[in-house]
C-alpha positions, 0 to 999 in steps of 0.5 A, spaced: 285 346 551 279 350 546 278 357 547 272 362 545 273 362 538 270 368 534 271 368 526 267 374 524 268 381 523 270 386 529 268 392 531 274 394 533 281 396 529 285 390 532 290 385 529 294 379 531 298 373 530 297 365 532 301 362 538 299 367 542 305 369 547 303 375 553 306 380 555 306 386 560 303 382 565 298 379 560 299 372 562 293 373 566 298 376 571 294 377 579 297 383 582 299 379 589 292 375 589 295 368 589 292 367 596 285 369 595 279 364 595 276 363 589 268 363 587 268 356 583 259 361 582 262 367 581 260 371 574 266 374 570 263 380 566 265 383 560 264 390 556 261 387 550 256 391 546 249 389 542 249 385 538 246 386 530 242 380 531 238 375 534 243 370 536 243 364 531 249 361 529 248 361 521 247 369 522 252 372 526 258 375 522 260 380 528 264 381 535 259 382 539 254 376 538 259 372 535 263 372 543 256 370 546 255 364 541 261 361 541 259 361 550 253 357 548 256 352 543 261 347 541 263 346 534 266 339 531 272 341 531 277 347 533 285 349 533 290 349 537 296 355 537 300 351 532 294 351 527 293 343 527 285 341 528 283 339 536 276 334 536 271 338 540 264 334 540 267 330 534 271 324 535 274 325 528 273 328 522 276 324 516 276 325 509 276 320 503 283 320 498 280 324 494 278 330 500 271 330 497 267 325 501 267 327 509 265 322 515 264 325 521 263 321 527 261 324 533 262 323 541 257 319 545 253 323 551 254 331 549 246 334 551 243 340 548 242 345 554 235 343 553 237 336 555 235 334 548 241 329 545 246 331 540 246 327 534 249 327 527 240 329 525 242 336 529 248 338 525 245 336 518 238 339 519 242 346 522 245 347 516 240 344 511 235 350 515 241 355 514 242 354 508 235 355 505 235 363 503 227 363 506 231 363 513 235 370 511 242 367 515 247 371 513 252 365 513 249 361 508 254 361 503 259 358 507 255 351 506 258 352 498 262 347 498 257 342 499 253 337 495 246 340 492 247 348 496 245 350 489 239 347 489 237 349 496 240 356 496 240 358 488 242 365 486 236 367 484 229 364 487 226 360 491 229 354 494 228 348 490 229 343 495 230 344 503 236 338 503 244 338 500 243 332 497 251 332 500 249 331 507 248 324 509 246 321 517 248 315 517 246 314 524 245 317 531 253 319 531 256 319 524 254 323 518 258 324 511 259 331 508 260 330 500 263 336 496 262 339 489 270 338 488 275 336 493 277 341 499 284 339 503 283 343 509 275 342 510 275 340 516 278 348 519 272 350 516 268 347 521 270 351 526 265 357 524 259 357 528 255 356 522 256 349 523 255 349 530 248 344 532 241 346 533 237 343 537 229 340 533 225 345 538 230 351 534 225 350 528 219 350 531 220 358 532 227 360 530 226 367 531 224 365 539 230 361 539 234 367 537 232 371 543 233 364 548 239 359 545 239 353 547 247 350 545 251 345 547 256 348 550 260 351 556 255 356 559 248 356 558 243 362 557 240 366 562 237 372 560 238 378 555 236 384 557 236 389 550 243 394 549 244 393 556 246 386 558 247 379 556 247 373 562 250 366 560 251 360 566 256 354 568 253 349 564 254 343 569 252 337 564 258 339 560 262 334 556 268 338 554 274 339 556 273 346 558 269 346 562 268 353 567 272 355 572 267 361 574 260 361 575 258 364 567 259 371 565 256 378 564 256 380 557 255 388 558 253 393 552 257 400 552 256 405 546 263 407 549 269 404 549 272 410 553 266 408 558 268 401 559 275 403 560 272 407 566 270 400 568 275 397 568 279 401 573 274 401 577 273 395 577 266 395 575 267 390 569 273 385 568 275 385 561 274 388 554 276 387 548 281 392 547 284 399 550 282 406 547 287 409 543 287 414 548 289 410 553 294 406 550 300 410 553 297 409 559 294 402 561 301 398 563 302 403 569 294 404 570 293 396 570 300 394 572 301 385 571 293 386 570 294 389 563 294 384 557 298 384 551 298 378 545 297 377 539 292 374 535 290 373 527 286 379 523 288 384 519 283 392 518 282 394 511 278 400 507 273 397 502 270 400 497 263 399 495 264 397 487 256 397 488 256 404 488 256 408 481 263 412 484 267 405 484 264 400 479 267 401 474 274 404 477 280 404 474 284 400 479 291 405 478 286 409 483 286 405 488 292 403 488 294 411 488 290 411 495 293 406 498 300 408 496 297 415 500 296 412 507 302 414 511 301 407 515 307 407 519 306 414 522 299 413 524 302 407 526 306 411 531 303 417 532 296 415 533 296 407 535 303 409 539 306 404 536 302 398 537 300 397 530 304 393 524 303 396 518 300 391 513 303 388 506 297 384 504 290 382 506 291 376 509 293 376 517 299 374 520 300 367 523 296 364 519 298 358 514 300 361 507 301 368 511 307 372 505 309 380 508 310 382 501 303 380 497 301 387 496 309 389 494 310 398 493 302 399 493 303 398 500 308 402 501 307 410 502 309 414 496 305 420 495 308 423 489 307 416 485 299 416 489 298 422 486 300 420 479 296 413 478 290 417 481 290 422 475 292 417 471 286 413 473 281 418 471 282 421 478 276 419 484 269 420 481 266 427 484 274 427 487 270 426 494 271 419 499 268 417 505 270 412 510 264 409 514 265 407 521 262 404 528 263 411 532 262 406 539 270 403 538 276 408 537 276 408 530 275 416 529 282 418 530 286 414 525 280 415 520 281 422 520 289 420 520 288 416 513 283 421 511 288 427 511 294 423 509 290 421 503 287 428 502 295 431 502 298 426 498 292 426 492 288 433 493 283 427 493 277 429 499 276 424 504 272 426 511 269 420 515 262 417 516 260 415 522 255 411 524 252 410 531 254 403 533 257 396 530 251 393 529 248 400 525 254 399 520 254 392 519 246 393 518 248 399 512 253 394 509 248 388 509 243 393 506 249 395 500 247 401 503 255 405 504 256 411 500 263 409 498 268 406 503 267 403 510 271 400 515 273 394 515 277 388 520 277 381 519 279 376 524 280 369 522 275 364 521 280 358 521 288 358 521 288 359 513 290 364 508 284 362 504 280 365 510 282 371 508 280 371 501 275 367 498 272 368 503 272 375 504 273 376 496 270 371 493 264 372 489 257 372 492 261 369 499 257 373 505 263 376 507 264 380 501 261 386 503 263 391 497 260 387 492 267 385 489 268 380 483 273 378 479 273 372 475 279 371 475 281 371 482 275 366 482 278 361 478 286 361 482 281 360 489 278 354 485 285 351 484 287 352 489 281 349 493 283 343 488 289 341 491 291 335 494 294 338 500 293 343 505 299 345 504 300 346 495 292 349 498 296 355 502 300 356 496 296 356 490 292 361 495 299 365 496 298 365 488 292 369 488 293 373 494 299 376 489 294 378 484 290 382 488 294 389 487 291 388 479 285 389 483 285 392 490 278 389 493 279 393 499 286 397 501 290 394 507 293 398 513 295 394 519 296 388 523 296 389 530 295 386 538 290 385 543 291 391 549 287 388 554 286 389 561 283 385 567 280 388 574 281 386 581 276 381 582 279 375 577 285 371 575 288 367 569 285 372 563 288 370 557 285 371 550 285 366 544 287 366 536 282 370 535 282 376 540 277 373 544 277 372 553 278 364 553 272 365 558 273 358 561 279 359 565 277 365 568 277 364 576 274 370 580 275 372 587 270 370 593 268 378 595 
């Protein structure tokens, strides 16, 4: 069965890995309330937070819109807990011999929420339209791959045409994607949510759409009421099989997690995205056979801004010494309290092609060889770095953590940057606009280790933050793109994650778990590959 799905960047330091297991209660566990009735009406609500921008697929790379697109719409495809594709509005997804011709057929009688009919037309223009940088989507790099995207989104300029000559409707349930080059695994691409459908009336007034989306998927909008509450509901003409088991869901907006937390226990909220880390040590016994720990696929990085005068034309030895500074294993126990499993490269955890030594003894505490590559790399510029993040998630501590390990290993400064909330911080990355680091997590898009590094460290990708280049690990993303299958694919990936230490894009520091918990009022609260509440299979209590 599908689940909310939500590849993008997380607001919080939380890591995992596929084939999600529960434990400590986390299955979802009902404290006694087997007898209970449900409410098939009643409203599921969630502590979430504002999200950074107007809710249009193409231009949501964050949690906190990404959980409440992913309620509204339904892909072509998605993934089950062994990595493998599962059809959702597709009927099937085929490549030609050469993985470069892709035919999509797609399934008969799925509506929009408007009641307009989905059909191949409402995929092809959704992302004809995304792909046009007039539109501003962030996501707008993810359609590279396809046919004629230079010429619709080239580097500098204007579009030169408004269609990817790629793309092709054939008839009202079948189009084909034709690619620049042959890709093996495309198909996991299309899980994202820049290949959700729009519906025609989206391009009359997109910016209106994005304050009310119309999708095609399990739950329709209701309302948003700006930094305080998004409501979505059961969407009963719904064509997929994880239709809701609730009335819809309450996405509220805390600045706070310790706030939200404060909810929780009260039964004022049901779930959130994860516990504060100054609850960690005592949410199973607040929460008993409500509280919820599994695994999910994202890692957490600090990444340099190469586009500052401080790290564009850094030796990499430096950041390697910095790296080598951090005392991820002590962090890990004395501030995480043990949830946290220290990171040996830059792709998470259960994920195809996933290797736990990429990143080998530059991983690996060492203060007297950090200090050492730091001056012989010319030391730090100004000898001062600092590390942004969302202050509205429980980041402070472990920033302050790595900030005096750093300091103590290398006599380099490190202080933190706080910024107010999320979608303040990815605004100032957007923007280019971080004064030398900023705190990165990064959940997976699809169940890949390509995910996590062309398209994070790719040139000119969107999810290329730091304005990171290297034309050599373009070319092995390349080859590795070119292969035959998606296993030669994930190897050849493996090969040029390993050269990552030749540069360090961004340093890794933890892969870790949801820590989770659900209120009285509902049941059958578990959470998918990507971190996220399977909404659909949440059952709340008649009161």
């Amino acid at each position: 069965m599908r689940g909310a799905k939500s590849a993008k960047w997380v607001a919080i330091a939380a890591v995992f890995a596929l084939g999600a297991t529960a434990c400590g209660g986390g299955d979802g566990g009902d404290s006694g309330n087997d007898n209970k009735a449900v409410d098939k009406d009643g409203i599921v609500s969630y502590a979430n937070g504002e999200p950074q921008n107007a809710l249009q697929p193409a231009n949501t790379m964050e949690a906190y819109g990404s959980v409440v697109i992913d309620s509204l719409w339904t892909g072509l495809v998605h993934y089950d807990s062994d990595g493998n594709i599962t059809y959702e509005n597709a009927e099937s997804v085929e490549p030609d011999k050469d993985n470069k011709v892709w035919t999509v057929k797609l399934k008969k009688g799925w509506k929009f929420h408007d009641g307009e009919a989905v059909t191949a037309k409402s995929y092809v223009d959704a992302w004809n339209w995304a792909a046009n940088p007039a539109n501003g989507q962030q996501n707008s790099s993810w359609y590279r791959d396809i046919e004629g995207y230079d010429e619709v989104h080239p580097e500098k300029g204007k579009a030169k045409t408004e269609k990817m000559s790629g793309l092709k409707v054939v008839d009202d349930n079948t189009f084909t994607i034709s690619l620049k080059s042959g890709i093996p695994y495309y198909a996991y691409k299309l899980v994202y949510t820049p290949f959700y459908p729009l519906p025609s009336k989206f391009f009359e007034d997109p910016k209106a759409y994005g304050e009310k989306p119309v999708g095609n998927g399990a739950y329709k909008f209701k309302s948003w009421d700006h930094k305080k509450s998004i409501k979505v509901v059961r969407n009963d003409d719904y064509k997929g099989e994880d239709k809701a088991k609730n009335g819809g869901i309450d996405f509220k907006a805390y600045t706070k997690d310790t706030a939200a937390y404060a909810d929780l226990k009260s039964d004022n909220v049901d779930s959130m995205p994860i516990i504060p880390n100054s609850e960690v040590a005592n949410f199973k016994q607040d929460f008993g056979d409500r509280a919820i720990e599994m695994d999910y696929s994202a890692i957490n990085t600090i990444n340099p801004a190469f586009y500052t005068k401080q790290w564009k034309d850094i030796d990499v030895k430096v950041l390697q010494g910095l790296s080598m500074a951090i005392d991820r294993d002590t962090i890990a126990k004395t501030v995480f309290n043990g949830t946290r499993d220290s990171a040996t490269g830059w792709v998470a955890k259960g994920v195809k092609g996933y290797q736990d030594d990429a990143c080998g003894k530059y991983c690996k505490y060492d203060p007297k060889a950090a200090a050492k590559l730091v001056k012989e790399g010319g030391g730090v510029p100004g000898n001062k770095i600092s590390l942004q993040y969302n202050a509205d998630q429980p980041h402070k501590d472990w920033v302050v953590a790595v900030c005096n390990s750093i300091t103590k290993a290398t006599k380099v400064k490190c202080v933190e940057d706080a910024v107010t909330d999320f979608a303040a911080d990815t605004e100032i990355r957007d923007k280019k606009q971080v004064k030398s680091m900023y705190r990165s997590g990064w959940v997976l898009d699809y169940p890949f280790n390509g995910n996590f590094l062309a398209d994070l460290y790719g040139t000119g990708v969107d999810g290329n933050k730091g304005g990171f280049s290297d034309p050599k690990f373009d070319k092995l993303a390349k080859a590795a793109d070119g292969a035959k299958t998606v296993e030669e694919s994930a190897k050849l990936y493996g090969d040029a994650e390993k050269q990552l230490v030749n540069t360090f894009p961004g340093i890794p520091l933890w892969y870790n778990k949801t820590l989770s918990a659900h209120s009285n009022n509902v049941k059958n609260v578990k959470f998918d590959q990507a971190g996220d509440p399977i909404f659909t299979d949440v059952e709340v209590f008649k009161k």
